[in-house]
N, C-alpha and C positions, 0 to 999 in steps of 0.2 A: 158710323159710315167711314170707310175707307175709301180716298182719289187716288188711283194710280195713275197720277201727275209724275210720280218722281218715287225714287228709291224710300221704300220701307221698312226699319227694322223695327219690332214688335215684337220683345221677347218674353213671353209667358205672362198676359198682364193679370192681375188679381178680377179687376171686373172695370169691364167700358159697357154705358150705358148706349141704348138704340141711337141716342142722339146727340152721340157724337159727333163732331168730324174730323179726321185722323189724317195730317196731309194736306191741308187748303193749301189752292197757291200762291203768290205772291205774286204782284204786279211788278215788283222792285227785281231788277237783275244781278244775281246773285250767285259766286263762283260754285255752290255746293249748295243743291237744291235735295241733298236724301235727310229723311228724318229719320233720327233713331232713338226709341226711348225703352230703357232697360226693364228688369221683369219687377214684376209686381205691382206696376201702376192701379191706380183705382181714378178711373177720368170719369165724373158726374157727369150728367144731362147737362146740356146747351156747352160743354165745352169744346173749344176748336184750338187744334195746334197747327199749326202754319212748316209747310217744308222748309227747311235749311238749320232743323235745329237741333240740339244735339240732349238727350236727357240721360239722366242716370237711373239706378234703381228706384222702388220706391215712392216716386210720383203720387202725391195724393192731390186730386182738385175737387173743388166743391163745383156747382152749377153754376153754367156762365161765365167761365172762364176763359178768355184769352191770351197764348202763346205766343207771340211772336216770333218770326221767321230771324235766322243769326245771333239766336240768343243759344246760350250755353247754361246747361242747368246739371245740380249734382244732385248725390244721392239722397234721399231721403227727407223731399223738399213738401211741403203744403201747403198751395194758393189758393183760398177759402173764394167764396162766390161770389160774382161781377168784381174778380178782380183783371186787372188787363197787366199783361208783361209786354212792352213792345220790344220793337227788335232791336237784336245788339249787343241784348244785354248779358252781362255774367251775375250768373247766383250759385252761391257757393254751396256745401252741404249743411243736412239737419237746419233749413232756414224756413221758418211760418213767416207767411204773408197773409193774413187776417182777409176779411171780406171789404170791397168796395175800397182797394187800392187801387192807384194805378204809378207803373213804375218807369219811365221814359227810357226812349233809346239812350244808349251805351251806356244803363245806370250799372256798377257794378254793387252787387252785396255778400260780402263774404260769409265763410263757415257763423253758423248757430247764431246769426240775428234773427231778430223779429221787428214783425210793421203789424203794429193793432191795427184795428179797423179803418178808412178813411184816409187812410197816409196820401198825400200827391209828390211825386218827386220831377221835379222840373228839370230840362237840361237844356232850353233856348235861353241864351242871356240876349238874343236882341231877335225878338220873333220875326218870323218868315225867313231868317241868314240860316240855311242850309246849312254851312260850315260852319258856322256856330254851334249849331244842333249838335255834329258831328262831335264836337271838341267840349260839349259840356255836360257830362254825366255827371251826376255825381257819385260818390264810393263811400258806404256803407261798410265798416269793417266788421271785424270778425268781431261776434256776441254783441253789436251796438244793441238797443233795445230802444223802437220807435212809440211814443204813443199816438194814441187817437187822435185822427184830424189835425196831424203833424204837414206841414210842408217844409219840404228841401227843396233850395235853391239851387241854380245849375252849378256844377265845379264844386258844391261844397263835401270834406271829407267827414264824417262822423267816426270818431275816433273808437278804439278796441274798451266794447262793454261800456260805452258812453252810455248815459238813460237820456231820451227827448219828452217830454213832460207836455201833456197833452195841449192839442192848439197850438202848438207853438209855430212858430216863422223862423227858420234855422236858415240863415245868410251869410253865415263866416264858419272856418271849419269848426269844428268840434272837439277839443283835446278828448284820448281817452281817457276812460272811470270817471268825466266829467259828468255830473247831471246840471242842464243846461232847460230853460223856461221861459215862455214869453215872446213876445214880435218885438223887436227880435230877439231871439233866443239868446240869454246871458246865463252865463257858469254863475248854478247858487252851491253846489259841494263839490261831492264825488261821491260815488257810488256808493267805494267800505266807510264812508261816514253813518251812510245812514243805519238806521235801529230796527230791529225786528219787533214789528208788533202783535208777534206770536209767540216770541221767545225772550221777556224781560232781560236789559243785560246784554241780547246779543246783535249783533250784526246780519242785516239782513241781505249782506254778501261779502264774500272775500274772496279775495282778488279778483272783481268783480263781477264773479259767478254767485248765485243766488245760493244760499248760506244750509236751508233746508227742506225749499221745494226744489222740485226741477228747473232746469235752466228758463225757460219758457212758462 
């Protein structure tokens, strides 16, 4: 479904299901209410993108997904089912966001990270302080790699190709090629330490790119 609430651009998308909604609008006031999301999208059943937001090519969602309104998204991005983006936020290109995330206003995540399933990322350091909210995203760098039912804390940075090891409570930033575990999450290597258990002998990344699968 399409709201002509506000400026639409909708360029050739691969396939939107009947139950979308393309455009909802926002309560919140907001200097640039047009959405625009580049060609090739594929937006599943129950998902809803919010005007004021800006997407790139590419676009894949699974079912049940939520967009929020002032968030900036590139190209070639996939936010798997009941996951929620709220607003504000920057997501950089070729970024998976697994199912049943939820990523807080003004969290930024840069180029080719990933959030496996269950990720929460907080950004009140003193709940209900508005300004606070404002002022504590946190930033996801380029290639971090989040596990399962990982929580970040408001302000914290996850460093370039960091690994977060599932469960963890991540409170203080994150050096990159760090792999970091635990409530709270402490540095046990780095990344090109560890061994490939598919390939005796070798490294199951260098320079913190994955060594013989894909990035992801």
């Amino acid at each position: 479904m399409l709201e002509a609430i506000a400026p639409i651009t909708l360029d050739e998308p691969e396939a939107i299901d009947e139950s979308v909604t393309v455009g909802y609008p926002t309560g919140r006031p907001i200097a640039d209410r047009a959405l625009r999301i580049g060609r090739g999208a594929h937006l599943r059943s129950g998902t809803v993108v919010y005007v004021g937001t800006t997407i790139g090519r590419g676009l894949q969602t699974g079912h049940n997904v939520v967009i929020r309104e002032e968030t900036i998204i590139g190209d070639n991005v996939g936010i798997w089912s009941n996951s929620v983006i709220d607003y504000g936020c920057r997501i950089g290109n070729n970024v998976k966001i697994h199912s049943n995330v939820y990523v807080a206003q003004f969290t930024t995540i840069e180029d080719d990270a990933f959030l496996a399933p269950g990720v929460t990322i907080a950004n009140d350091m003193r709940p209900l302080c508005a300004e606070c909210t404002h002022a504590g995203g946190p930033t996801i760098k380029r290639g971090a790699r989040i596990g399962v039912n990982v929580t970040i804390l408001p302000g914290v940075v996850v460093g370039e190709y960091a690994l977060v090891g599932a469960g963890s409570v991540v409170t203080k930033d994150v050096p990159p090629h760090a792999v970091v575990y635990g409530n709270p999450a402490r540095v046990a290597t780095t990344v090109d330490d560890i061994d490939c258990p598919l390939h005796p002998g070798e490294k199951a990344y260098v320079n913190g790119v994955k060594n013989h699968c894909g990035a992801h």
